[in-house]
BAKETOR-866766 format. One record per residue (C-alpha): residue number from 1; z, x, y. Coordinates in nm, 3 decimals. Each point is the difference from the previous one (the first is absolute). Layout:
N
(NUM; (Z; X; Y))
...
END
This chain:
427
(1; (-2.588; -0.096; 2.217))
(2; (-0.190; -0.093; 0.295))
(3; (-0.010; 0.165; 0.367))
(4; (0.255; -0.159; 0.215))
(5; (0.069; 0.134; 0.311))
(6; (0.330; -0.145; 0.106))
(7; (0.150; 0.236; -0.228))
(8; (-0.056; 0.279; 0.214))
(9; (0.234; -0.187; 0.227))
(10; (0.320; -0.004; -0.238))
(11; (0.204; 0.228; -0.197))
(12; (0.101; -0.150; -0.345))
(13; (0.270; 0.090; -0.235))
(14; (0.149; -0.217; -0.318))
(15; (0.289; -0.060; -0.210))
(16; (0.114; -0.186; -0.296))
(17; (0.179; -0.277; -0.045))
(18; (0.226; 0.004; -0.342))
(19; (0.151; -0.279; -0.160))
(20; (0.345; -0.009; -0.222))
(21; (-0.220; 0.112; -0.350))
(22; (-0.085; 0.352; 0.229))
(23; (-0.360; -0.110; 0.014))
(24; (-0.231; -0.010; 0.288))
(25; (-0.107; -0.410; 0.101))
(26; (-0.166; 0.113; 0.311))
(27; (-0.111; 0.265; 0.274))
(28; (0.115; -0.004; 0.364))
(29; (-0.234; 0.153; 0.214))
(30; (0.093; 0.064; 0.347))
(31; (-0.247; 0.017; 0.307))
(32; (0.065; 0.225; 0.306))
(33; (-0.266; -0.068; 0.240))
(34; (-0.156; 0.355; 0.156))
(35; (0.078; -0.085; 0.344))
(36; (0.294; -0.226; 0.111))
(37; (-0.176; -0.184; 0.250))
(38; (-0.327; -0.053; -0.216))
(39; (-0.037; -0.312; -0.264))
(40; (-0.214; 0.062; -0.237))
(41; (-0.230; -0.284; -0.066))
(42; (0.188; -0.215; -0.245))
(43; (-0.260; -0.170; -0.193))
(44; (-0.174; 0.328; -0.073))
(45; (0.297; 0.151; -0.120))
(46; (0.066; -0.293; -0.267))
(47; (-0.345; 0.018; -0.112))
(48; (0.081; 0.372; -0.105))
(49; (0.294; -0.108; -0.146))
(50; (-0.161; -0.261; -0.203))
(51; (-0.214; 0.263; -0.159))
(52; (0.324; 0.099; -0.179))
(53; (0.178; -0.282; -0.038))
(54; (-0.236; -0.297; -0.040))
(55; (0.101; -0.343; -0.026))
(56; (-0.011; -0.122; -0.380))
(57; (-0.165; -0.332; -0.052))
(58; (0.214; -0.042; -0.307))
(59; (0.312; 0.083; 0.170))
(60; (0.281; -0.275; 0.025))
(61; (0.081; -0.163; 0.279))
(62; (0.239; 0.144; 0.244))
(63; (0.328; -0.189; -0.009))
(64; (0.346; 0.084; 0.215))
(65; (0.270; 0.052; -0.214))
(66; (0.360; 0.042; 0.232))
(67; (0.251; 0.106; -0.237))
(68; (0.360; -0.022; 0.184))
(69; (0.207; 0.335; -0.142))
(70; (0.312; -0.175; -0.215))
(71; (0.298; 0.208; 0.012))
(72; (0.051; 0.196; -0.289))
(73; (0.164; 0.298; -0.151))
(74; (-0.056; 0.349; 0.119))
(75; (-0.278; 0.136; -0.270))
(76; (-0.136; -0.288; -0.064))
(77; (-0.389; -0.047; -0.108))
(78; (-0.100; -0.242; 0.272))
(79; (-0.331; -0.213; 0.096))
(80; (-0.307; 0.064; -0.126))
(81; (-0.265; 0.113; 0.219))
(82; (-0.137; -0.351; 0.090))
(83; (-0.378; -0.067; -0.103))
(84; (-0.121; 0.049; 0.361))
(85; (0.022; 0.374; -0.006))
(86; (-0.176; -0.009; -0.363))
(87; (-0.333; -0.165; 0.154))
(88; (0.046; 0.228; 0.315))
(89; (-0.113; 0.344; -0.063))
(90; (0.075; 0.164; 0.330))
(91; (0.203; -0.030; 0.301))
(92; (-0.134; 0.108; 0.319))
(93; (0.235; 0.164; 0.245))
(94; (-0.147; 0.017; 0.348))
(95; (0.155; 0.230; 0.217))
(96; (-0.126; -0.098; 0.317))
(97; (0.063; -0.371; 0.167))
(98; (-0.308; -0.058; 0.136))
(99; (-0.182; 0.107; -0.334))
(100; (0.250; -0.254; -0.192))
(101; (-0.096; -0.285; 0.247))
(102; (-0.367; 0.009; -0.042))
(103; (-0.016; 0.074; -0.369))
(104; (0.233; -0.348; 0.009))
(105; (-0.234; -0.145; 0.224))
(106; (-0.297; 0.151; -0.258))
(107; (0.151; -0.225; -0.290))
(108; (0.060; 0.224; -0.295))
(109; (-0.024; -0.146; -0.300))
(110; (0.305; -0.106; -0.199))
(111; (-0.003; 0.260; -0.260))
(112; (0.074; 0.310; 0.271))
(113; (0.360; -0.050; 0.083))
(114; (0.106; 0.038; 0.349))
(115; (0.285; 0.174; 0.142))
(116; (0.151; -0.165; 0.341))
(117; (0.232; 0.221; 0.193))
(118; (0.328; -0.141; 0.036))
(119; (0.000; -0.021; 0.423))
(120; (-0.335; -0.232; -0.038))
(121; (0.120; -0.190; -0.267))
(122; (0.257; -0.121; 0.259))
(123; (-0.206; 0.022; 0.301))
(124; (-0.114; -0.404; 0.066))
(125; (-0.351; 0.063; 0.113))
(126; (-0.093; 0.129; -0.335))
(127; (0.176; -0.313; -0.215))
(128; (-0.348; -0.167; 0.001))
(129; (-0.209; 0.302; -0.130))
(130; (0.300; 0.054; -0.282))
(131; (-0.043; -0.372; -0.078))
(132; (-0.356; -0.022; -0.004))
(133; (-0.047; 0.303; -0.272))
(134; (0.274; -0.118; -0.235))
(135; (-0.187; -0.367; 0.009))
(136; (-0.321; 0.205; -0.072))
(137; (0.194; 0.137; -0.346))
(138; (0.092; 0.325; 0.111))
(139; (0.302; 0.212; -0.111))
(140; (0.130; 0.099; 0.316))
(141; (0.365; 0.244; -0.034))
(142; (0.251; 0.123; 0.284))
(143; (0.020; 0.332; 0.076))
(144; (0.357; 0.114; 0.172))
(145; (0.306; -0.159; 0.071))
(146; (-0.054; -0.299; 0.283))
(147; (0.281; 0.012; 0.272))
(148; (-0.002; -0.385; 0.025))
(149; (-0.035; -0.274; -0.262))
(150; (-0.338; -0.121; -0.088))
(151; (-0.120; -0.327; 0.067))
(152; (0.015; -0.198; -0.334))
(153; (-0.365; -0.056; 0.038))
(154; (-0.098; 0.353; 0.008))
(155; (0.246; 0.129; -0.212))
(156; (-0.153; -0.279; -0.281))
(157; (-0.321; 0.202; 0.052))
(158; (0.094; 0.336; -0.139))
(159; (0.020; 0.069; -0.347))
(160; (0.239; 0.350; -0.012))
(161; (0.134; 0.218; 0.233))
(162; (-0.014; 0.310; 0.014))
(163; (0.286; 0.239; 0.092))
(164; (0.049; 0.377; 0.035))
(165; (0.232; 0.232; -0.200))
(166; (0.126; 0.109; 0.360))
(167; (0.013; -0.381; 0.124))
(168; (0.195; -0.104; -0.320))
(169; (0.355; -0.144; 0.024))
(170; (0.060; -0.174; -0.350))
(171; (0.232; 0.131; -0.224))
(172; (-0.108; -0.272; -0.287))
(173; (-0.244; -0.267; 0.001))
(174; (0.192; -0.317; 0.167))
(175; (-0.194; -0.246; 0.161))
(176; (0.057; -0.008; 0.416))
(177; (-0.142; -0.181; 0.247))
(178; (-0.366; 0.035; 0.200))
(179; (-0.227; 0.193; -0.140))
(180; (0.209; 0.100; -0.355))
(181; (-0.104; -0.378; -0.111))
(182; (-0.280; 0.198; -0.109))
(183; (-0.099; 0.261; -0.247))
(184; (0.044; 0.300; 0.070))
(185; (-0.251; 0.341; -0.025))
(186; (0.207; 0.344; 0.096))
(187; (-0.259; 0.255; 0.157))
(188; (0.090; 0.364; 0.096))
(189; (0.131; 0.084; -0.395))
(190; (-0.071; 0.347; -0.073))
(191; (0.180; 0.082; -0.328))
(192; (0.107; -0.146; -0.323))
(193; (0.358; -0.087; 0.172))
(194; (-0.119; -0.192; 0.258))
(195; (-0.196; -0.197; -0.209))
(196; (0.260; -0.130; -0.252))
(197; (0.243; -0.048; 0.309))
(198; (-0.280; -0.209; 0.161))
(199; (-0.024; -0.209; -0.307))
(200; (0.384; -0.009; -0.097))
(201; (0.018; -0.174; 0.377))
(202; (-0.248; -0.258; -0.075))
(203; (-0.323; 0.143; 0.133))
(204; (-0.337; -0.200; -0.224))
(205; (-0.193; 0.335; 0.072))
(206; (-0.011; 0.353; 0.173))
(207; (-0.203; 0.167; 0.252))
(208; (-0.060; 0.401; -0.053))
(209; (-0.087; 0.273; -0.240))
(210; (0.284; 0.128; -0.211))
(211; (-0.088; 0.347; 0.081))
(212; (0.364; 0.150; 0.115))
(213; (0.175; 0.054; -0.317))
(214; (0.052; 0.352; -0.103))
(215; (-0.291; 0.192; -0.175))
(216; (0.041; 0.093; -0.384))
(217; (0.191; 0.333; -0.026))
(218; (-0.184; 0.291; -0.084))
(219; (0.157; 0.119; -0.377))
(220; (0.101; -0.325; -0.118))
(221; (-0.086; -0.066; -0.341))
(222; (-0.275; -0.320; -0.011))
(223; (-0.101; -0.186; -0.301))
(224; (-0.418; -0.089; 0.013))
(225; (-0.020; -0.368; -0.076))
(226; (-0.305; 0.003; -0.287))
(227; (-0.216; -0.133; 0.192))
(228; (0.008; 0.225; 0.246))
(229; (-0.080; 0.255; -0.216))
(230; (-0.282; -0.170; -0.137))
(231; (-0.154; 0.036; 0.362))
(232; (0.094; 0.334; 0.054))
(233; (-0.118; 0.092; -0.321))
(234; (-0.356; -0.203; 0.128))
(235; (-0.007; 0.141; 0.339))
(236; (0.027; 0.350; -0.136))
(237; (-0.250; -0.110; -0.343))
(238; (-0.258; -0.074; 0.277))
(239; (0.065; 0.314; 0.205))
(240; (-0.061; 0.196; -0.269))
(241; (-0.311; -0.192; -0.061))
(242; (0.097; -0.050; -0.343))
(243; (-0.234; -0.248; -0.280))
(244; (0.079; -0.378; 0.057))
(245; (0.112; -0.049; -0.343))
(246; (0.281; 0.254; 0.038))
(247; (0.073; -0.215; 0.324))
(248; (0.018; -0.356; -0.176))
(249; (0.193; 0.142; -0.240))
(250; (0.255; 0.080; 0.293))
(251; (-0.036; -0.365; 0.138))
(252; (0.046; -0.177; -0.300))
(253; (0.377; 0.147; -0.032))
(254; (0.047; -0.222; 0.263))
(255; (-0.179; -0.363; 0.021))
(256; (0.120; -0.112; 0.291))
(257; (-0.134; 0.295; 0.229))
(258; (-0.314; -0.056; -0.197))
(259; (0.034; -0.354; 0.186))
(260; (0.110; 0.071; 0.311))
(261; (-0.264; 0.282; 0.053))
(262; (-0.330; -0.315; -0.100))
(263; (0.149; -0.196; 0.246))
(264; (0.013; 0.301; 0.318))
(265; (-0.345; 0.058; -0.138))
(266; (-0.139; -0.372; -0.010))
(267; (0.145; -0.114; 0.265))
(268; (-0.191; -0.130; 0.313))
(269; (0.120; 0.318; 0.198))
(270; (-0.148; 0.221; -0.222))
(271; (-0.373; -0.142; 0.083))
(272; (-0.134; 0.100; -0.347))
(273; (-0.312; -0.204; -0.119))
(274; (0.055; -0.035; -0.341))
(275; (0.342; -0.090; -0.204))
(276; (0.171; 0.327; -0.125))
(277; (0.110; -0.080; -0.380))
(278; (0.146; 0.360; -0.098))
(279; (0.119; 0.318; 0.112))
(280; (-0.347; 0.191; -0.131))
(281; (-0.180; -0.268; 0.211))
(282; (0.193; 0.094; 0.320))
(283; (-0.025; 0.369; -0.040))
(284; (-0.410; -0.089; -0.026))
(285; (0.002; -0.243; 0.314))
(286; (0.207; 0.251; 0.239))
(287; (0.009; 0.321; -0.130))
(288; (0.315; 0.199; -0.002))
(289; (0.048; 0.080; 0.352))
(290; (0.001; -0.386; 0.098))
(291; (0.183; -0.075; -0.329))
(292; (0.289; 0.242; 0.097))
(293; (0.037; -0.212; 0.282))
(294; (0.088; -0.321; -0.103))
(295; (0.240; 0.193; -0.295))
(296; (0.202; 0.144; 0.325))
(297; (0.055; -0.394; 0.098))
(298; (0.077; -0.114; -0.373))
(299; (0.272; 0.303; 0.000))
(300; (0.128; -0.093; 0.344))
(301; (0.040; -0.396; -0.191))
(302; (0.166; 0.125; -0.297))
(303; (0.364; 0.023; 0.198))
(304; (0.272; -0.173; -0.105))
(305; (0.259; 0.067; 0.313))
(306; (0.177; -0.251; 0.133))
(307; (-0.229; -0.054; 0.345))
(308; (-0.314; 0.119; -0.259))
(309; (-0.225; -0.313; 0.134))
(310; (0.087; 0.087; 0.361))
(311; (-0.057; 0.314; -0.070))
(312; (-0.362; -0.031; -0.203))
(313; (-0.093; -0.288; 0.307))
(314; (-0.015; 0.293; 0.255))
(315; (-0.119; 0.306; -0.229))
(316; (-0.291; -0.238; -0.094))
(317; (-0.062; -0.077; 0.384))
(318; (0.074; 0.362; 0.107))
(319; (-0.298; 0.142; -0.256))
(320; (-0.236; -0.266; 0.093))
(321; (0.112; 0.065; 0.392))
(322; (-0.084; 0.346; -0.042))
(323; (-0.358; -0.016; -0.195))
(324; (-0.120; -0.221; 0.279))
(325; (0.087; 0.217; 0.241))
(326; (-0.151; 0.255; -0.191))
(327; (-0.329; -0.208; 0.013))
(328; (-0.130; 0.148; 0.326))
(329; (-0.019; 0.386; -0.087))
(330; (-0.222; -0.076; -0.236))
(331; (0.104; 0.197; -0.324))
(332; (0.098; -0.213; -0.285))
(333; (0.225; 0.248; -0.159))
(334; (0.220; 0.055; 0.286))
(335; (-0.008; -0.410; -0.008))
(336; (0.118; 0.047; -0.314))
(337; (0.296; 0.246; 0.061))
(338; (0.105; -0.246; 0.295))
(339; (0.055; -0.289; -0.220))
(340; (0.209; 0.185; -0.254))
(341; (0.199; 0.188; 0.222))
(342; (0.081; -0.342; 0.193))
(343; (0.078; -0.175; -0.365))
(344; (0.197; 0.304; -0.085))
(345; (0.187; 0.019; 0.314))
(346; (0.283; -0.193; -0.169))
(347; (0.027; 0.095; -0.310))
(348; (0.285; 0.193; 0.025))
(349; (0.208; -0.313; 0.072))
(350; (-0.212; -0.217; -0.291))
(351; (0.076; 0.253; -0.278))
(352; (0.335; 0.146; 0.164))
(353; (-0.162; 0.355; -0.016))
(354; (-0.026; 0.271; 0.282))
(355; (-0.354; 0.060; 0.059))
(356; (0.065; 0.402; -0.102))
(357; (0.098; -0.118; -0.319))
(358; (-0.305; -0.280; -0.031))
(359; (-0.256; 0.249; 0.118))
(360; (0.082; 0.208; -0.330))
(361; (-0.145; -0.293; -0.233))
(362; (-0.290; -0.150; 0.256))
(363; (-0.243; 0.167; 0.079))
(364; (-0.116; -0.090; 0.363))
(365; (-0.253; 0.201; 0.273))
(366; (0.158; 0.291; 0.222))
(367; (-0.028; -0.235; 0.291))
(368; (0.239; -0.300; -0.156))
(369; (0.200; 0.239; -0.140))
(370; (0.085; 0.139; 0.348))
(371; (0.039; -0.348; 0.152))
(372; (0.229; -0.110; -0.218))
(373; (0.209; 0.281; -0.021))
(374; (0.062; 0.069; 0.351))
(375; (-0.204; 0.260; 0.015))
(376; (-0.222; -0.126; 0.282))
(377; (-0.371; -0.009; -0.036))
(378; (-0.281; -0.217; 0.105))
(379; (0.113; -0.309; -0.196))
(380; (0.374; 0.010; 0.198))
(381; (-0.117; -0.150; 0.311))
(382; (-0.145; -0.285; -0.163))
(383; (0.357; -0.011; -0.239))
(384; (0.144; -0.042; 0.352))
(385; (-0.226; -0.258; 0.166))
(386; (0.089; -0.232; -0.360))
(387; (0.384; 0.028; 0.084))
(388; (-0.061; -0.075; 0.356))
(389; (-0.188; -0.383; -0.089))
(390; (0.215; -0.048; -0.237))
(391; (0.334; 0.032; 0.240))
(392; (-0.215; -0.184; 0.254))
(393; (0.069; 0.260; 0.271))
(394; (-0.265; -0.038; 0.305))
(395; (0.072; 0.348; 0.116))
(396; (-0.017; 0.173; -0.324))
(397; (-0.331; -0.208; -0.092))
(398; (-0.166; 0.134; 0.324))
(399; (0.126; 0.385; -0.015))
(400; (-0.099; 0.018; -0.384))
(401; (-0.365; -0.159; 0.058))
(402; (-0.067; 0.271; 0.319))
(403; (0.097; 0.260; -0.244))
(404; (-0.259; -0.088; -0.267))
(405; (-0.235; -0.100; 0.300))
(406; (-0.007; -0.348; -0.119))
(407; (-0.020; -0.328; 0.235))
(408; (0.137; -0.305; -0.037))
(409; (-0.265; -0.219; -0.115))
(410; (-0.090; 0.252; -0.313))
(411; (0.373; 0.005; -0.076))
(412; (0.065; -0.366; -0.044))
(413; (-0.360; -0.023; -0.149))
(414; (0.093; 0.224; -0.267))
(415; (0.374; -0.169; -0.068))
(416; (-0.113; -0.347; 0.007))
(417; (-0.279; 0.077; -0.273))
(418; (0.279; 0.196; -0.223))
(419; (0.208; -0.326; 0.082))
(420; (-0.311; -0.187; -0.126))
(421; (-0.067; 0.189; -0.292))
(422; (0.302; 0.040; -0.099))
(423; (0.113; -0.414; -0.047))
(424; (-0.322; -0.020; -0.227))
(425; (0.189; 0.265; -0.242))
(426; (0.320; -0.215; 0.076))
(427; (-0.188; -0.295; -0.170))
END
């Protein structure tokens, strides 16, 4: 990614956004500009974000879909997510007015979604800005709960609207008037609960990581899905350095892990010249310390839990998160140990294990071991600075980055290339 100095100016976090089929349709990241006063400069700061999420010349054209929410019964399946989220891969929340003016000013392109506060949405002098981006094809939503109806002009230029858990006074989906003619996406959901409450009242999508349910009880029995142990049985194969035919033989119990690990390893992230063809191949290309790598992100993909793609979006985004911000002590093993530890980091809740009970099959360094155990370390800092972007808390992004002596600018460098990275694994 290239130098841009406006994002020494911000502080960035992200969440998902989760439609009704629990998987993720797009990433909200949310902006806090350094000082309150300052304004970044707008232009440079799409740029950056272009980097990550170019435009696609192939894409389809942006087109406004307003469903109107028709009453129906409680637990009912709802809308679909209309198309205009499906070509939009991220919605930028910009927590700071005078930032949100000029990157509206700036002209982002349709596919980055817009959030509008609620109070400007109604405020007149900004009718003609609202107007003038929706004409341009952009997906604009409402964020918050206006205190006074919308004119019908501006409220025809918003595509959802988005509502907080805390803000939320449905008990089902019925259709109401102002800005309930449109679709609805429920933000501030933090557990498995909230979601299916969120849908059951009509909501197209969800805002938040379902990260509040309670952890996997230490004793339980578990059953190991087989392909599970097919990794496990790899990861520890390769730790033991053991021949490559004894480690085909392993894969092949198990074709589709055989499938899913060619396409981590051929896939544009992965930056490998040549096409990898077989698991003898692989081992010869990278070598079993790299190798053991990108096993820790096939195991972390094998869950089937309930919120498993939530769950595998952020572990893949927390391991790439961590390697780059590995990248500047220079030592490509502790690199290494970053990534897995950060793809790890949830794999409690993806294989509904305590971690003392996982560490007794996986073999992982000291260091991740003490991370993810609660055991502190040098990798627990960096465990804490993930949860902090990820629940999009300013003050918890700043006090975790002066900890690990990191500024702003190599912070949201490092997320927005794991961001990056990460959709070309999506694909």
């Amino acid at each position: 990614m290239s130098e841009h100095p406006v994002l020494g100016q911000l502080a960035l976090g992200y969440s998902p956004m989760i439609d009704r089929q629990r998987a993720v349709v797009a990433s909200r990241l949310t902006l806090f500009p350094e000082r309150p006063e300052s304004t970044p400069d707008a232009a440079a700061l799409l740029d950056a974000l272009l980097e990550v999420w170019p435009a696609s010349d192939e894409a389809e054209p942006m087109k406004l879909t307003l469903r109107p929410l028709e009453p129906r019964p409680a637990g009912a399946r709802g809308v679909p997510l209309p198309p205009t989220v499906k070509n939009a891969p991220v919605s930028l929340n910009i927590a700071g007015e005078s930032l949100l003016m000029a990157v509206m000013e700036a002209a982002p392109p349709p596919h980055l979604m817009l959030e509008i506060p609620a109070f400007m949405a109604t405020d007149a002098t900004h009718a003609e800005a609202i107007q003038r981006l929706r004409e341009a094809g952009s997906v604009l939503l409402i964020k918050g709960r206006p205190l006074k109806a919308l004119a019908p002009e501006v409220l025809a230029c918003f595509s959802h609207s988005i509502v907080d858990v805390s803000d939320e006074r449905r008990s089902e989906a019925t259709a109401t008037p102002g800005v309930r003619s449109i679709t609805t996406v429920q933000a501030g959901t933090r557990s498995a609960a909230e979601v299916e409450r969120a849908f059951q009242r009509g909501a197209v999508a969800v805002l938040g990581w379902p990260f509040d349910d309670p952890l996997p009880a230490a004793g339980a029995r578990h059953t190991v899905a087989s392909d599970v142990s097919v990794v496990l049985d790899l990861i520890n194969g390769v730790e033991r350095e053991e021949p490559v035919s004894r480690l085909e033989a392993v894969l092949r119990r198990d074709p589709t892990v055989a499938f899913r690990l060619m396409r981590y390893l051929n896939s544009p992230a992965f930056g490998l010249s040549v096409e990898v063809n077989s698991f003898g191949h692989a081992l010869m290309l990278l070598g079993h310390e790299r190798l053991k790598r990108w096993l820790a992100l096939l195991l972390a993909s094998s869950s089937k839990a309930g919120f498993a793609q939530p769950m595998i979006h952020a572990a893949v985004r927390r391991g790439l998160l961590l390697e780059e911000l590995g990248r500047g002590q220079g030592d490509p093993e502790l690199r290494g140990e970053m990534f897995i530890c950060g793809v790890f980091s949830l794999l409690d809740r993806l294989l509904q294990q305590p971690f003392a009970e996982l560490m007794k099959n996986l073999p992982v360094p000291e260091r991740v071991q003490q991370a993810l155990c609660g055991q502190g370390g040098p990798f627990a800092p960096y465990l804490e600075l993930l949860r902090a972007i990820e629940q999009e808390s300013l003050y918890d992004i700043r006090e975790c980055s002066d900890q690990l002596m990191l500024g702003p600018a190599e912070v949201n460098r490092a997320l927005l290339v794991a961001l990056g990275s990460a959709r070309q694994l999506d694909g």
